[in-house]
C-alpha positions in Angstrom: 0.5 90.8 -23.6 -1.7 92.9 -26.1 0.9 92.6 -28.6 -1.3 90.4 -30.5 -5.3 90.3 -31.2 -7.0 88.2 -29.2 -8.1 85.0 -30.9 -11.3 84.7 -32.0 -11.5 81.4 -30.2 -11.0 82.5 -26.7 -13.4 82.1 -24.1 -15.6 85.0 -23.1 -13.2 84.9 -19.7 -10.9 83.5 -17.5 -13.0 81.3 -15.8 -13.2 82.0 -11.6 -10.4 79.2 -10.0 -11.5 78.4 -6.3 -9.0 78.3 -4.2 -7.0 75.4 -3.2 -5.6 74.7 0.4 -2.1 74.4 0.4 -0.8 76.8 -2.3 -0.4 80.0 -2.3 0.8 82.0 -5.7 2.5 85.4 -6.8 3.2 87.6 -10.1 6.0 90.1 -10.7 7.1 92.4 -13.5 10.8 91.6 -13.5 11.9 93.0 -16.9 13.2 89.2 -18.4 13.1 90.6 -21.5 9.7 92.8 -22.0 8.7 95.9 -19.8 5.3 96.4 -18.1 4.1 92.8 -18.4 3.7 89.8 -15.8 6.9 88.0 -16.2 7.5 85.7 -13.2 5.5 83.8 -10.9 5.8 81.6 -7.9 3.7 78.9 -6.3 4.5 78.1 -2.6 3.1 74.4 -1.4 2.7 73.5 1.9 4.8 70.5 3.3 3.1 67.1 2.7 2.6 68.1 -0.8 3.6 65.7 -3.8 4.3 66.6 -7.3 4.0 65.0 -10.3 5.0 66.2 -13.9 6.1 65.0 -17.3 8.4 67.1 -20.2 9.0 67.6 -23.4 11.3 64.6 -24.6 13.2 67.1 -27.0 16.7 66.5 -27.3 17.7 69.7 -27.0 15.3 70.2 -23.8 16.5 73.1 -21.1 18.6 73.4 -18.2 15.4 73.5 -16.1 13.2 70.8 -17.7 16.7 68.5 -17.3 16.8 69.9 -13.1 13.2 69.1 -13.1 13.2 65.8 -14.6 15.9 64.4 -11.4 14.4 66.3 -8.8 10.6 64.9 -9.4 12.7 61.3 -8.6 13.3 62.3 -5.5 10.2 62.2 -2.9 9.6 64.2 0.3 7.7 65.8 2.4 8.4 69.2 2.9 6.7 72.0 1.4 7.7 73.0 -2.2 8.3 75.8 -4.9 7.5 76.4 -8.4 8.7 79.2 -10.2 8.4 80.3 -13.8 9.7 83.3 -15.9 8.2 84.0 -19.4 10.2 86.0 -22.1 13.9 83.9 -22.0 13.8 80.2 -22.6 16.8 79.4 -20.5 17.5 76.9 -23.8 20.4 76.2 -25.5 22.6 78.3 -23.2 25.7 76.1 -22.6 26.9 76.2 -19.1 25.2 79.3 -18.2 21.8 77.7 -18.3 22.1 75.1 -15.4 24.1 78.2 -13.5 21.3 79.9 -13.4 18.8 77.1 -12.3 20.9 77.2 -9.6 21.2 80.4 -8.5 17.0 80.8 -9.1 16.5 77.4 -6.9 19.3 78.8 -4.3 17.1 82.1 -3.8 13.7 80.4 -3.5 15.5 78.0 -1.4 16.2 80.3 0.8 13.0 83.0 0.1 10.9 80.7 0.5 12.2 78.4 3.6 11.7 74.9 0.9 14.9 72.5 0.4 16.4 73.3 -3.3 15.6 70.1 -3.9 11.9 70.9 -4.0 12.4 73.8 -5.8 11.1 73.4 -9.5 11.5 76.1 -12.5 10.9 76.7 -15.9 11.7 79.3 -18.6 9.6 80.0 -21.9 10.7 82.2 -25.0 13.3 83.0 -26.8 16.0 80.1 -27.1 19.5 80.3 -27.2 20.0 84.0 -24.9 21.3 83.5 -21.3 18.9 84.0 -18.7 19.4 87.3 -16.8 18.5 85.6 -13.3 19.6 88.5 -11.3 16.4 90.0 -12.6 14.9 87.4 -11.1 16.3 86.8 -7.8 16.4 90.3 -7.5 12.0 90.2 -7.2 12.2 87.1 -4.7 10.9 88.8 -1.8 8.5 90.5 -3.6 7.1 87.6 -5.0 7.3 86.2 -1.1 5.5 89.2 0.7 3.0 89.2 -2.5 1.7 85.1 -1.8 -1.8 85.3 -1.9 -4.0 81.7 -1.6 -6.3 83.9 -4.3 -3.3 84.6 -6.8 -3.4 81.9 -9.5 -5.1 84.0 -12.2 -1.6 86.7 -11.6 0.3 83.3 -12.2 -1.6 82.3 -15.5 -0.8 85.7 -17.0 2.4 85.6 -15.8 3.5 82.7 -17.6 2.0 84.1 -21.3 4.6 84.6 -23.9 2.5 85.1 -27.4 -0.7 84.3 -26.1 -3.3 86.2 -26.2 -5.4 85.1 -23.6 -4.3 83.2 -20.1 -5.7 79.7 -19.9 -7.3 78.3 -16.9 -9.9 75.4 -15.6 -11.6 74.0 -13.1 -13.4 70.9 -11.4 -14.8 69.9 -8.3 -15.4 66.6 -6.9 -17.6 65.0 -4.4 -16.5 61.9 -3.4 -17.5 60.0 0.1 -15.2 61.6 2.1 -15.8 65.1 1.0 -15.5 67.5 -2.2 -12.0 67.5 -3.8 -10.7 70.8 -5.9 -8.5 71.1 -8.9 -7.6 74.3 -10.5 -5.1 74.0 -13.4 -3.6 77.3 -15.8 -1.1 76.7 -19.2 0.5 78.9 -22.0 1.0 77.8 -25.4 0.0 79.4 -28.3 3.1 78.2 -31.4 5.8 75.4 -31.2 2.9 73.0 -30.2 3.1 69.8 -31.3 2.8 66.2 -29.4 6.0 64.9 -27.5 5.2 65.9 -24.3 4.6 68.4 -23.3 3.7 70.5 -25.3 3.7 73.9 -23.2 3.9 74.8 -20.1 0.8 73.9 -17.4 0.2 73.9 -13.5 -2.6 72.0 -12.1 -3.2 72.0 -8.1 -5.7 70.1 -6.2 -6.4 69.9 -2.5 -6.6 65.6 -3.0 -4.7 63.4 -0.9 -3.0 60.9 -3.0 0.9 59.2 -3.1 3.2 60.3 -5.5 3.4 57.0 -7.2 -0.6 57.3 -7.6 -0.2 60.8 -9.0 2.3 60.7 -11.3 0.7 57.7 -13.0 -2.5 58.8 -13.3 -1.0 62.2 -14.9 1.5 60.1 -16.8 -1.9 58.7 -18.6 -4.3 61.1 -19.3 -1.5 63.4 -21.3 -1.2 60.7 -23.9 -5.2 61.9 -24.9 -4.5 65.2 -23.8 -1.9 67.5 -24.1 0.1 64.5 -26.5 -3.1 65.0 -28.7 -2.6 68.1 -30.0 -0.6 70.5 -32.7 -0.3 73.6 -33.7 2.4 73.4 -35.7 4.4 70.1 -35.4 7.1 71.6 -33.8 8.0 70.3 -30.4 9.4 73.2 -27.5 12.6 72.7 -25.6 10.9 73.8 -22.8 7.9 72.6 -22.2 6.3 71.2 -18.9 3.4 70.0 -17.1 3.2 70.0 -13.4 0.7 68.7 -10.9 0.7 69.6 -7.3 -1.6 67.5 -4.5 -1.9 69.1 -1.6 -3.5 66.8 0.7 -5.4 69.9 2.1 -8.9 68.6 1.8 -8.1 65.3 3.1 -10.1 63.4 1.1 -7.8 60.3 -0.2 -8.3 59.8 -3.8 -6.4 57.1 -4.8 -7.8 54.6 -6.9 -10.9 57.1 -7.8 -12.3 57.1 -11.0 -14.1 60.0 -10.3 -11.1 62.3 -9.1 -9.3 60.8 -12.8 -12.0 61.8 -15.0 -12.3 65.0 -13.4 -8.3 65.7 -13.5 -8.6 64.2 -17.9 -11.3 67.0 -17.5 -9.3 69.8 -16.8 -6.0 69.1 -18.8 -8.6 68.3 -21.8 -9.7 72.0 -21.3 -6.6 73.3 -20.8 -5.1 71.7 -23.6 -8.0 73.0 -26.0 -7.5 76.3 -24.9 -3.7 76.4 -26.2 -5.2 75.2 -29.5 -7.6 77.7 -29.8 -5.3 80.3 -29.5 -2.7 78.6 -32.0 -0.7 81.7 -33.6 -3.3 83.0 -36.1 -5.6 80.4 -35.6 -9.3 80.9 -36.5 -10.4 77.1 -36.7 -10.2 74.5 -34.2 -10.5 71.4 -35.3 -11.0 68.1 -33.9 -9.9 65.1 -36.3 -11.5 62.2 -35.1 -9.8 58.6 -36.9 -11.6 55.1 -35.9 -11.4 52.0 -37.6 -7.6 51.6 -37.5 -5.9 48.5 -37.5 -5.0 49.7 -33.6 -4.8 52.4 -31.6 -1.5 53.5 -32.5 -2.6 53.4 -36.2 -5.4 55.6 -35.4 -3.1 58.2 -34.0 -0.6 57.9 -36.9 -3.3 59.3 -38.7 -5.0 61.2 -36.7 -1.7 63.3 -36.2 -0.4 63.4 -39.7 -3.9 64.9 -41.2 -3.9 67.4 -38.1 0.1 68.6 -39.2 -0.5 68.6 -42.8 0.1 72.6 -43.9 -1.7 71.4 -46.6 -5.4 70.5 -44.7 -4.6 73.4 -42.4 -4.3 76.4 -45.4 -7.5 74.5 -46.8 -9.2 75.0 -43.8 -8.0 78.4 -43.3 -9.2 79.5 -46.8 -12.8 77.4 -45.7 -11.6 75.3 -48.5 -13.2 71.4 -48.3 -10.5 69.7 -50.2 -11.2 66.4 -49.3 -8.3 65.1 -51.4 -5.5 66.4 -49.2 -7.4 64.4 -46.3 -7.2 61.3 -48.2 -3.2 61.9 -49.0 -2.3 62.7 -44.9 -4.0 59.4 -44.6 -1.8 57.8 -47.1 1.4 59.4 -45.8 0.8 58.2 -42.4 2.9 55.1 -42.6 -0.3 53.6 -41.1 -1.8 50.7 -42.6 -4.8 52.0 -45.1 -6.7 50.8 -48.1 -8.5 53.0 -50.2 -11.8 51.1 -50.8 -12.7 50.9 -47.5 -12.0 54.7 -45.9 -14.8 56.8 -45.3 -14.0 60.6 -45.1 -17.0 62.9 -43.0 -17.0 67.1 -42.2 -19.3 66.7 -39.2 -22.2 64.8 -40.2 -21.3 65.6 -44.4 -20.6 62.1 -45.7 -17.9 63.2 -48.6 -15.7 60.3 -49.6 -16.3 56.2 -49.4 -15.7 53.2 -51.2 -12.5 54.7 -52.6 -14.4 57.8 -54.2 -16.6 60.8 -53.2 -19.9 59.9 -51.7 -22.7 59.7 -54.7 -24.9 62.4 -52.4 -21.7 64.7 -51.6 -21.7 68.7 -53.2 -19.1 70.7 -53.2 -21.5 73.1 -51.5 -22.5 70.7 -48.5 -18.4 70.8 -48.0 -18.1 74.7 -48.4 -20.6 75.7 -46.3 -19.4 73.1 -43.5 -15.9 75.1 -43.6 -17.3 78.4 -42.4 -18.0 77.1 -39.1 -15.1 78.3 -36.5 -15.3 74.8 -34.8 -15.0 71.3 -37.1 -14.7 67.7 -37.2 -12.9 65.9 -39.6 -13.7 62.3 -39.3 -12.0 59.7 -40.9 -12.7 55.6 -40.8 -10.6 53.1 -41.8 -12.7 50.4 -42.0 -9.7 48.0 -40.9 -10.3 47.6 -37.3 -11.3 48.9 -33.7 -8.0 51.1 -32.8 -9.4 54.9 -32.3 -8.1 57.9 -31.6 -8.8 62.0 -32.0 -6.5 65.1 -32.5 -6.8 68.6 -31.9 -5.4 71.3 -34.3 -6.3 74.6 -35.9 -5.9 75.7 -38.8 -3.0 77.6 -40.5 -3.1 81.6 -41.6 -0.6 84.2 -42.8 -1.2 85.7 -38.7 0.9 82.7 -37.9 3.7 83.7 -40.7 3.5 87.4 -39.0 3.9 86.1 -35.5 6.7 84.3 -35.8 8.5 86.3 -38.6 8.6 89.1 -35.9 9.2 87.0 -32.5 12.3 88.4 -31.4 11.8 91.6 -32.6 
């Protein structure tokens, strides 16, 4: 942390995450691979909680997403673990990467007093180095004696790698049988791009609600979420979403579409936030397609203007080419037709009928690109099928960031 500015995107502050009954969290420096940082966290659960979580389809994905991915098959009831290290990706290590899932899941196991089975880790940075666990386990009772039900802001910094600022978010609920809590933190700042994940996150409530229920309703609300944005097209081995229900509240939510909208609330913020501090990022842009032939159309679109290098260095330069808009669209492989696509920068009508709007300046377009937040909107004019992407745009800062990442 502090290697980098700070984005100018960043909310004034981490925002203040009640806590949630059933979990209790902890943060470690345990040298992974930077010194006098926040490198490891755990999250203890109490037993009756159930998890839910999707991951990064990535071929090449890591030995802890992989132990992840068949443990969440599994259901129980006893309590559970999550711990995460930041610096080593734990990717792309051969052999050595699944032994040291499970000598990390063997500590907590034991640490902790959870099954391995329940134990659930991941590993962000640097691919392709073997993980030096020992670092790790060696901090386990540390991390054990330092749970604190007040600890989850520890965790989100924790978990940074080139962020600049930890993410967090919050929602409360009150339903009939009583207020529900959800507290959620993420990293993610470069390798963003839609395949979920797209980073790592951690979302806890204090709702009572079956697995089945959970994962479902988490399963859904990623696709226009966290599968909605891009920093840089390029999917992580690595990445994972988690959330936790703890049943601590009592308050059965199944089937609420109050407890949903608030839970698409907090992964929408959480996944804006890892846009907004994109590496080098100083635009965050919302890219809004309707009109498509359907839905999936819509995104095809939406997706290829929002990782076009070309609309993200106009941007960046507060350039409105409207032109490179028009070719995303027609690279898509979506079905378009040039007569009938309208092209707006917020409310700016620039391009219909197959040409620039009659009333359209070039000065309209200019001064709409020195605003730090934008919306391109784009209609097809074909059919119903909608959806919007997030991106930023694309500076040299990006070019330094990663040019120097393992240094």
């Amino acid at each position: 942390m502090g290697k980098y500015p700070v984005s100018p995107l960043a909310p004034e502050s981490f925002p203040d995450l009640p806590v949630i009954g059933g979990v209790k969290f902890a943060a470690v420096e345990a040298g992974v691979r930077y010194q006098g940082r926040l490198d490891v966290m755990l999250a203890l659960l109490d037993p009756g909680s159930v998890v839910a979580g999707v991951f990064t389809r990535s071929a090449t994905r890591s030995a802890p997403v992989r132990d992840c991915e068949a443990k969440l098959r599994k259901s129980s009831e006893a309590g559970a673990a999550i711990l995460v290290n930041s610096g080593n990706s734990n990717a792309f290590t051969g052999g050595a990467g699944q032994e040291s899932v499970e000598a990390i899941c063997t500590a907590v196991a034991e640490a902790a007093d959870v099954p391995k089975h329940r134990v659930f880790t991941a590993s962000t940075g640097v691919i392709g180095e073997r993980l030096p666990h020992d670092r790790i386990t060696s901090k386990l009772g540390d991390l054990v004696s330092g749970l604190d039900e007040a600890g989850i802001g520890l965790a989100a910094k924790a978990i940074m790698t080139t962020d600049t600022f930890p993410k967090g978010s919050t929602r409360e609920v009150a339903l009939k049988g009583g207020t529900v809590r959800i507290a959620g933190i993420a990293k993610g700042s470069g390798m963003i791009a839609p395949d979920m994940a797209t980073m790592l996150v951690y979302i806890f409530t204090d709702a009572k609600i079956s697995r089945d229920a959970l994962q479902a309703m988490v399963s859904g609300l990623n696709e226009t979420t966290f599968n909605a944005i891009t920093v840089d097209g390029d999917t992580s081995t690595s990445d994972t979403l988690i959330c936790a229900a703890t049943g601590a509240s009592g308050v059965d939510v199944d089937g609420s579409d109050e407890f949903e909208a608030a839970l698409k609330a907090v992964m929408k913020d959480l996944a804006h936030q890892v846009v907004k501090d994109g590496e080098g990022a100083t635009k965050f842009v919302s890219v809004r397609v309707t009109g498509a032939a359907h839905d999936a159309d819509a995104k095809r679109v939406a997706m290829s203007i929002a990782n076009s290098p070309l609309v993200k260095t106009a941007i960046a330069g507060e350039d409105p080419n409207w032109g490179r808009i028009v070719m995303a669209v027609g690279k898509s492989g979506a079905e378009a037709d040039r007569d009938k696509l309208t092209i707006k920068f917020g409310e700016v009508l620039v391009a219909e009928r197959g040409w620039v709007a009659p009333g359209y300046s070039e000065e309209q377009g200019a001064g709409y690109m020195k605003l730090p937040e934008l919306v391109i909107k784009v209609d097809l004019g074909l059919g119903k099928g909608r959806f919007t992407a997030w991106t930023c745009d694309l500076t040299h800062g990006y070019i330094s960031i990663n040019a120097d990442y393992r240094s």
